[in-house]
C-alpha positions in Angstrom: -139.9 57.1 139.9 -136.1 56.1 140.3 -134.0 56.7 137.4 -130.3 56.6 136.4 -129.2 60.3 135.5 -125.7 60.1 133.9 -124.2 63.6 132.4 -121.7 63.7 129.6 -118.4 66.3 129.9 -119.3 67.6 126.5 -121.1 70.6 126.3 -122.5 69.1 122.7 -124.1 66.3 124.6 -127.9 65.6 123.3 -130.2 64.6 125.9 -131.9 61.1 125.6 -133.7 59.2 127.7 -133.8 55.1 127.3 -137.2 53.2 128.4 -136.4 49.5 129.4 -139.1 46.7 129.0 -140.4 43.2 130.9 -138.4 41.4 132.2 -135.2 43.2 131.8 -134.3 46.4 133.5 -132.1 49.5 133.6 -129.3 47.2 133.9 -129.9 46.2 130.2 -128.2 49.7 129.2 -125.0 49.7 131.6 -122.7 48.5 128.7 -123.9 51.9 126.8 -123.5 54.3 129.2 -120.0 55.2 129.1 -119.7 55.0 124.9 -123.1 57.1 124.8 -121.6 59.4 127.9 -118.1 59.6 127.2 -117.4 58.6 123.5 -113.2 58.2 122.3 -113.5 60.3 119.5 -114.6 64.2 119.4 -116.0 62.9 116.1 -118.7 61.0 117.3 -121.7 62.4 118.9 -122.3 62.2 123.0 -125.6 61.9 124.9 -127.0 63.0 128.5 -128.8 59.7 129.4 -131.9 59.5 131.8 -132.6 56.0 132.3 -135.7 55.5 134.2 -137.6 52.5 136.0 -140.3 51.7 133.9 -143.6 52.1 137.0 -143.7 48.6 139.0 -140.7 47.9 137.7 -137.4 47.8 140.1 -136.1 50.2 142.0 -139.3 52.8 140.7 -141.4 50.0 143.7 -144.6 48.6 142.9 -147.1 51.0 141.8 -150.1 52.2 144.0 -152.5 53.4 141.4 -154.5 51.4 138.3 -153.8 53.4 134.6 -150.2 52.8 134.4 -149.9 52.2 130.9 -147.3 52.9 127.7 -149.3 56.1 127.5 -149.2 57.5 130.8 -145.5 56.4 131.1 -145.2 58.8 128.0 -146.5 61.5 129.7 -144.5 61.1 132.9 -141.0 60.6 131.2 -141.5 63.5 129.0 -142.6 65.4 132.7 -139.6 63.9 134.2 -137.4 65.3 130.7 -139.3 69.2 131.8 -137.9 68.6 135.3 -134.6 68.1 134.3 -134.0 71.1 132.1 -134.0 68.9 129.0 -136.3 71.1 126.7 -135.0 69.0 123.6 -133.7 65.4 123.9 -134.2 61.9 121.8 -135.6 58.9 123.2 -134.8 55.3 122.7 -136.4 52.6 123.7 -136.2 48.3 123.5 -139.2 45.7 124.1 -141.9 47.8 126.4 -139.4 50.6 125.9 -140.2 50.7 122.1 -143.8 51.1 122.9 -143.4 54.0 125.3 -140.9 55.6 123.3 -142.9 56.7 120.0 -145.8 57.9 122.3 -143.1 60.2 123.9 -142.3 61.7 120.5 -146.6 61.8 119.8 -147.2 63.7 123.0 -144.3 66.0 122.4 -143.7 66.3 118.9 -141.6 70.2 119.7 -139.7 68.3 122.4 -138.9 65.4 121.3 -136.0 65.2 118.2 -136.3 61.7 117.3 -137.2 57.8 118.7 -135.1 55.2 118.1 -136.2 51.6 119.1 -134.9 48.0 118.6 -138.5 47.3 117.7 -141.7 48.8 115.4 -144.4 46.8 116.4 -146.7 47.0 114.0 -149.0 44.7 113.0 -151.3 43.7 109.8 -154.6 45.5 110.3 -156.6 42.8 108.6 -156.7 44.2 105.1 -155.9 41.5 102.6 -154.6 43.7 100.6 -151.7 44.7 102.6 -150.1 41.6 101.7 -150.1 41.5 97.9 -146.3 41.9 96.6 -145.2 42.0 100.5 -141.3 41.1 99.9 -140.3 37.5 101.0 -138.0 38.3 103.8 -141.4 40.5 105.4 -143.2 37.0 104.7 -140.1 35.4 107.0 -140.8 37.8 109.5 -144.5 36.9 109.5 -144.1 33.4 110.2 -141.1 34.1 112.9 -144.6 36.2 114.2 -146.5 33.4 113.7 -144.3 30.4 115.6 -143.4 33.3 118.5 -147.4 33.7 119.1 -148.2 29.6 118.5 -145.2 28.9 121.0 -144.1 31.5 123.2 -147.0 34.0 123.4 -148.7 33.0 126.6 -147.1 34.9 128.9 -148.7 38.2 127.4 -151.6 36.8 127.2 -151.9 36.0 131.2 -150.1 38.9 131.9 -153.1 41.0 129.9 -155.9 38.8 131.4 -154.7 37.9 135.1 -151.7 39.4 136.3 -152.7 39.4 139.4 -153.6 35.8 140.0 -150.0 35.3 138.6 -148.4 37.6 141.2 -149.6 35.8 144.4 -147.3 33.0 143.1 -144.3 34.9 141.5 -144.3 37.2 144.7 -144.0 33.2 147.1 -141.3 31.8 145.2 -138.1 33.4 144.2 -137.3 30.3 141.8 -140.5 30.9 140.5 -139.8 33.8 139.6 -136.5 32.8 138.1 -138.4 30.1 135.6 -141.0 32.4 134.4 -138.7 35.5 134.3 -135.9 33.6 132.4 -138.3 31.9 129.9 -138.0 35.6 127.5 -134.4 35.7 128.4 -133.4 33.2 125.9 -130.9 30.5 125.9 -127.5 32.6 124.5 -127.5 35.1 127.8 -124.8 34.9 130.5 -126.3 33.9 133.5 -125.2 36.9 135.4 -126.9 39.3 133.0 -130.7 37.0 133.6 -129.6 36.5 137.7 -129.1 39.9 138.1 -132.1 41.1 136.0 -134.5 38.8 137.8 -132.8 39.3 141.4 -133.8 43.0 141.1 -137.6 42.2 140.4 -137.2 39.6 143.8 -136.0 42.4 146.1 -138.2 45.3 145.0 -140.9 43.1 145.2 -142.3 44.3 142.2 -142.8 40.8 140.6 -146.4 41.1 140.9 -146.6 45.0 139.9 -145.1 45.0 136.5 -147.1 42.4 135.1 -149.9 44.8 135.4 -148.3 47.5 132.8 -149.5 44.2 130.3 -153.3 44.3 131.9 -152.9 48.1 131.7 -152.1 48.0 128.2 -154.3 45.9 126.7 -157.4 47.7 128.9 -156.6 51.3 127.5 -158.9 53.4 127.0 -157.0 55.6 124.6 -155.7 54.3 121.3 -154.1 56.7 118.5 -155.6 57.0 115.4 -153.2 59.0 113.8 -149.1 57.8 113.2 -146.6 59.6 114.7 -145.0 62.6 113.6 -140.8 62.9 114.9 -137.7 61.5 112.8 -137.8 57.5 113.5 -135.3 54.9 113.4 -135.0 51.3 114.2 -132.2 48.8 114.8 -133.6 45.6 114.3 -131.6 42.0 115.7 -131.9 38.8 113.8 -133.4 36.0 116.6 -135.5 39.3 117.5 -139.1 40.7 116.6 -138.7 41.3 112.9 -140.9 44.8 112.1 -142.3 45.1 109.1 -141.2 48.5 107.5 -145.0 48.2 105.3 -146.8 48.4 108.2 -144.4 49.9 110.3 -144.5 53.4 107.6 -148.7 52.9 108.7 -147.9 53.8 112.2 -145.1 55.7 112.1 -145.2 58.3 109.1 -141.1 59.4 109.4 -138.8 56.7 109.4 -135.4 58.0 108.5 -133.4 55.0 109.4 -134.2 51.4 109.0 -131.1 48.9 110.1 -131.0 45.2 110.2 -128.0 43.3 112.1 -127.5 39.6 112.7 -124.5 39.4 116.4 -125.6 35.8 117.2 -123.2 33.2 117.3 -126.3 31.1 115.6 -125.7 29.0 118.7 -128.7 29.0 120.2 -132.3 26.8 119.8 -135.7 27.8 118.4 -136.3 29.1 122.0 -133.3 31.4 121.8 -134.2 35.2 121.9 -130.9 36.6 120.5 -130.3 40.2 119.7 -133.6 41.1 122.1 -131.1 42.6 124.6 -128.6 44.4 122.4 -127.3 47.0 124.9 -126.1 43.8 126.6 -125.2 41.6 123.8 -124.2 43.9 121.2 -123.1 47.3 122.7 -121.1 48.3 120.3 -123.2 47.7 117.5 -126.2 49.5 118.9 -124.1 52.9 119.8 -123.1 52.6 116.5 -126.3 52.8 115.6 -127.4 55.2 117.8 -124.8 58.0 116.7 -125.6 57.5 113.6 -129.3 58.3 114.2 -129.1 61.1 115.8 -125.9 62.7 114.1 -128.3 62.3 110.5 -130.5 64.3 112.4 -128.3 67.2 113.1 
């Protein structure tokens, strides 16, 4: 596993670790670290960050061995936290990141002080009755769910069926990779930000490799049945997935902090994923965010 390890000077600092998703990378939280690390004011609260290579993902090399899903990632970040020292720390998480993230805090519900995401995905179970008196800006959120799955969705859905069949031809063509890459990046990122992100899958040669973490996923063998347990908070982006806090409270029984925030420049097209890559887009906004989080917890 390769991982960015970046210590703050305070001897206050809390220990986090922030989980990445496809296709970004650890370069999604570089505009963080030194705000998170080194913040201006004794005031505000300062972090240890781990930032770790999600497995198959960049510089962490394609993975060798079948099972690498959100759960066993849990399992080896919160090893990786043991290894470190860090017998109490927070963890964060965007896109895949938000998925890993909770099932940290489920496996190590002692360890772990809170898990804050950009993203509670958390879906209606079927139950009709979970949308009688549902608020109208949840119904909004639905039907932004609704057009995303219609018009964007097939990505995860090869990527959960055939990722391998995929790979041969993402793993041949670099500007292959670039088109089907740059198709979740949106239309509002700086090009250096998506180069950068999609060069790093091309020279790892791990193109092919973290696709699988979709088919690993969607083919595991354990599912929870019960919501998690540890202090929970979400910053949600407008042009983003829009949780749902109903269902979200199903899966996740203590949310403390639920924050919506809208940084576009309302630029962008129907295909524009704005606010999905906060750390990058809206750094300041998302520390903000952060410290608050975990300062409510102390």
């Amino acid at each position: 596993m390769h991982f960015l390890h970046i210590r703050s000077s305070r001897a206050d600092a809390t220990p986090v670790i922030l989980t990445h998703g496809w296709p970004g990378s650890v370069l999604e939280y570089l505009d963080v670290i030194a705000p998170l690390t080194e913040p201006e004011s004794a005031d505000q609260p300062a972090f240890h960050l781990v930032i770790p290579s999600l497995p198959g993902f960049g510089f962490s090399g394609p993975t060798r061995s079948t099972g690498w899903n959100r759960f066993r990632t849990a399992r080896a970040w919160a090893e990786l936290m043991d290894r470190l020292g860090y017998q109490r720390y927070g963890a964060i998480g965007n896109d895949g990141g938000s998925m890993v993230s909770p099932e940290i805090g489920r496996i190590a519900p002692d360890t772990v002080i809170g898990v804050h995401v950009t993203q509670l995905f958390s879906f209606p179970s079927g139950d009709p009755a979970e949308f009688e008196g549902l608020a109208e800006a949840d119904m909004a959120a639905l039907h932004h769910l609704q057009w995303f799955h219609e018009n964007k969705m097939a990505f995860n859905t090869l990527h959960s069926q055939q990722p391998q069949t995929l790979a041969y031809a993402l793993a041949d063509s670099p500007v292959g990779l670039l088109g089907w890459n740059a198709q979740l990046f949106g239309e509002s990122l700086d090009a250096r930000f998506v180069i950068a992100n999609v060069a790093l899958y091309w020279l790892t040669g791990t193109a092919g490799s973290s696709l699988r973490f979709y088919y690993e996923d969607a083919h595991a063998g354990e599912q929870p049945t019960e919501p998690t347990t540890v202090p929970t908070g979400l910053a949600m982006f407008a042009g983003d997935f829009q949780s749902i806090r109903r269902f979200a409270e199903r899966d996740h029984s203590k949310i403390v902090s639920w924050n919506s925030y809208d940084t576009s420049a309302g630029t962008g097209g129907a295909n524009d994923a704005a606010g999905h890559y906060a750390a990058h887009e809206a750094p300041e906004v998302l520390v903000g965010d952060i410290r608050e989080f975990f300062a409510g917890l102390a």
